[in-house]
C-alpha positions in Angstrom: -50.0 90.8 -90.9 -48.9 87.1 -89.2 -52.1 85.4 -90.8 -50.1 86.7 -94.4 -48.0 83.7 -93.6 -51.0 81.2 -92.9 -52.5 78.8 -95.2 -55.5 80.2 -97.1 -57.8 77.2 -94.9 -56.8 78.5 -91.7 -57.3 82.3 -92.6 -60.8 81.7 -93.9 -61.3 79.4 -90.3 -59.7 82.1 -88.2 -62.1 84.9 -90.2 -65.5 82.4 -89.4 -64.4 82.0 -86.4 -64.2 85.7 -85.3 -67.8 86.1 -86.4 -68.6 83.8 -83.6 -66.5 85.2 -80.9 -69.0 86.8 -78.6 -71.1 82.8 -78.4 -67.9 80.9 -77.9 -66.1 83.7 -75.3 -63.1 84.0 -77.9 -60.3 86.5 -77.6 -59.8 89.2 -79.8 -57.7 89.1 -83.1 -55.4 91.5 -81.2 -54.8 89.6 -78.5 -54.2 86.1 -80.3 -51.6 88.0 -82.8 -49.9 89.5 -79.4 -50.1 85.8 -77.8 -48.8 84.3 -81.4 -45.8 87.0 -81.6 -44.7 86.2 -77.9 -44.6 82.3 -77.5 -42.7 82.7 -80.9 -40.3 85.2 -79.7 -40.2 83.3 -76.2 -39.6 80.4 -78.2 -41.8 78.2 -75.9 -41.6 74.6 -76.2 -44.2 73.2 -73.9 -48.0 75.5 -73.5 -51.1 74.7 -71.3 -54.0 76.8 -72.3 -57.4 76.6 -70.0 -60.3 76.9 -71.4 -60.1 75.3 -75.3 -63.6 76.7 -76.5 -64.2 76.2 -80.0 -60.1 76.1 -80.7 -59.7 79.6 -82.0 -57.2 80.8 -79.7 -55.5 77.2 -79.7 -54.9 77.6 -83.3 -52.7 80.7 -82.6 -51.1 79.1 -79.7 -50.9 76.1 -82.2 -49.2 77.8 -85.0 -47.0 79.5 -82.9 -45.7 76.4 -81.3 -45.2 74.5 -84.9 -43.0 77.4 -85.0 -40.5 76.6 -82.0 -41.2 72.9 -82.1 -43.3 73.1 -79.1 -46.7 71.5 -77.8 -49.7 72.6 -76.2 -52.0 70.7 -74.0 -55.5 72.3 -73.5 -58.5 71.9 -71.4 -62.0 72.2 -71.7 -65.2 70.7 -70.1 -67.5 70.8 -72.5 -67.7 67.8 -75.1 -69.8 69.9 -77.9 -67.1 72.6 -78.3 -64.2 69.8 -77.9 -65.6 68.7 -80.9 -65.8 72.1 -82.6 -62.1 72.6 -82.0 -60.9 69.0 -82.6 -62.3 70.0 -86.2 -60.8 73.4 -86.2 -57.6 72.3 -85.2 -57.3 69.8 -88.0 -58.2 72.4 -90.6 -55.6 74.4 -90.1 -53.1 71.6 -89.6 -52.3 71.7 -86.0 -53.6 68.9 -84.4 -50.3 67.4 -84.2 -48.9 69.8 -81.5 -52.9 70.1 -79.4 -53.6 67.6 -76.9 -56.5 68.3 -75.4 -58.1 66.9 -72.1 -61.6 66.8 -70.6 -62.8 67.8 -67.8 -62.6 70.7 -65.0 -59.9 72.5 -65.1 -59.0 72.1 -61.4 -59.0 68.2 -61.5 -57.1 67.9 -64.2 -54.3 70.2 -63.2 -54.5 69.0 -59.8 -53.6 65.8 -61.2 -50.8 66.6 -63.6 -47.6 64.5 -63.0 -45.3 66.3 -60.5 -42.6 66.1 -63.1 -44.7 68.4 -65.9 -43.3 71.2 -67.1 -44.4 74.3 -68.9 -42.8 77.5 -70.1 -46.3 78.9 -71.0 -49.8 78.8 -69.8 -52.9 81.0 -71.1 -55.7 81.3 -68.7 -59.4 81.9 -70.5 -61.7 80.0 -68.7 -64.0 80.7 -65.5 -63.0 83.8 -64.3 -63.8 83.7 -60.5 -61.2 80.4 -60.6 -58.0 82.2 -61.9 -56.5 82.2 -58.7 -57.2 78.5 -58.3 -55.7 77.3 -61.4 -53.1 80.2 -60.6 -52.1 78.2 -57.7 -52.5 74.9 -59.4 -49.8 75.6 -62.1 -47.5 77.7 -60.0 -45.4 74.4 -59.1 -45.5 73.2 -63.2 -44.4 76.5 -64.7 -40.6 76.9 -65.0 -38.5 79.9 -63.7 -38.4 82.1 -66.2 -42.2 81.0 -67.7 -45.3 83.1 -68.1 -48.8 82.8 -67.3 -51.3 85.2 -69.2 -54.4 85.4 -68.2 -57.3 87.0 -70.8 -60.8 89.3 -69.2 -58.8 90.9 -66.3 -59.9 94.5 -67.2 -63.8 93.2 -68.7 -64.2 91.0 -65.6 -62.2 93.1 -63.0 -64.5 92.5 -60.1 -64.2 88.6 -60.7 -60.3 88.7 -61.3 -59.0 90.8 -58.4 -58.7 88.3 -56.2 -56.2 86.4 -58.5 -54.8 90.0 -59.6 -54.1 90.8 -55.8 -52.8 87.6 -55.0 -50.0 87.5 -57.9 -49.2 91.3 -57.2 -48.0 89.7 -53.5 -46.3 87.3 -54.5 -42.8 87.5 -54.6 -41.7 84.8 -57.4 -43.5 87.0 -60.0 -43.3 90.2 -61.9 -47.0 90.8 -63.2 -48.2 93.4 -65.8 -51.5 94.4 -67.1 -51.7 94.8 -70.9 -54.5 97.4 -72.4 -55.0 94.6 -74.7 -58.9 94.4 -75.8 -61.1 92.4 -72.5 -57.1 93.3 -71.1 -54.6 90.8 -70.6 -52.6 89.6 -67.4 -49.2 88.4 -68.4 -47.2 87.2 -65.0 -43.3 86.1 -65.3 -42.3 83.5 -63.0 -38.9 85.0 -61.5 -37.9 82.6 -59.3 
């Protein structure tokens, strides 16, 4: 088990958390160990992840990147759960790879410097905006990068048009994974 290898603080945060995950929109345990196993094996350097919550899947993403010397920057709107995972984050020591930015989603990826790069971005936000920040990160994801998007079989309806619209599209390779809420994992091939 991957959280064998984590501090005894961060498995007891991780566990609280979980208990929680239905009020704070989390993703399963299955799903952050799949997302955990992949950025490491990927060995992704930089991450964006929309939609922070209360840090839980940031801490996998987090521990992960400590792993391949990598950083994530994160976004969330609300100051109340920036809090929560500001505090989350530092006790389970990886506040020193999280950046994370307030505000909608859209205006701050609209305003990203042309020049930012990712290799990785995670998608858990407002659901009926996935093609929008979709299309918002397109030009900052490097060939060769992923974009996973979580809820795309539990909010079908409010995904397709995002679903439909990277299916089309000829610079990616998409695949649904029967992951629990199901997760969208897209690879930028040229």
């Amino acid at each position: 088990m991957i959280t064998d290898t984590f501090d005894k603080t961060t498995q007891e945060t991780l566990k609280s958390l979980e208990k929680t995950q239905h009020d704070f929109w989390n993703i399963s345990r299955t799903t952050a160990e799949f997302l955990y196993d992949f950025i490491v094996d990927a060995k992704v350097k930089n991450a964006l992840e929309v939609g922070t919550s209360n840090g839980y899947s940031g801490i996998w993403l987090g521990k992960a990147l400590q792993k391949t010397g990598g950083k994530l920057l994160t976004i969330e709107f609300y100051d109340k759960r920036i809090v929560l995972a500001q505090e989350n984050f530092a006790k389970c020591g990886v506040s020193d790879v999280i950046t994370i930015k307030q505000g909608k989603a859209e205006a701050i990826l609209e305003h990203l410097p042309e020049d930012y790069k990712i290799d990785f971005a995670f998608i858990d936000a407002n659901k009926k905006l996935y093609i929008n920040f979709f299309h918002l990160i397109d030009p900052h994801l490097n060939v060769g990068g992923y974009i996973a998007c979580d809820n795309v079989i539990s909010h079908a309806a409010k995904v397709q048009p995002f679903l439909e619209d990277i299916a089309q599209n000829p610079n990616y390779e998409n695949v649904v994974l029967p992951l629990p809420a199901g997760l969208s994992l897209a690879k930028k091939i040229r």
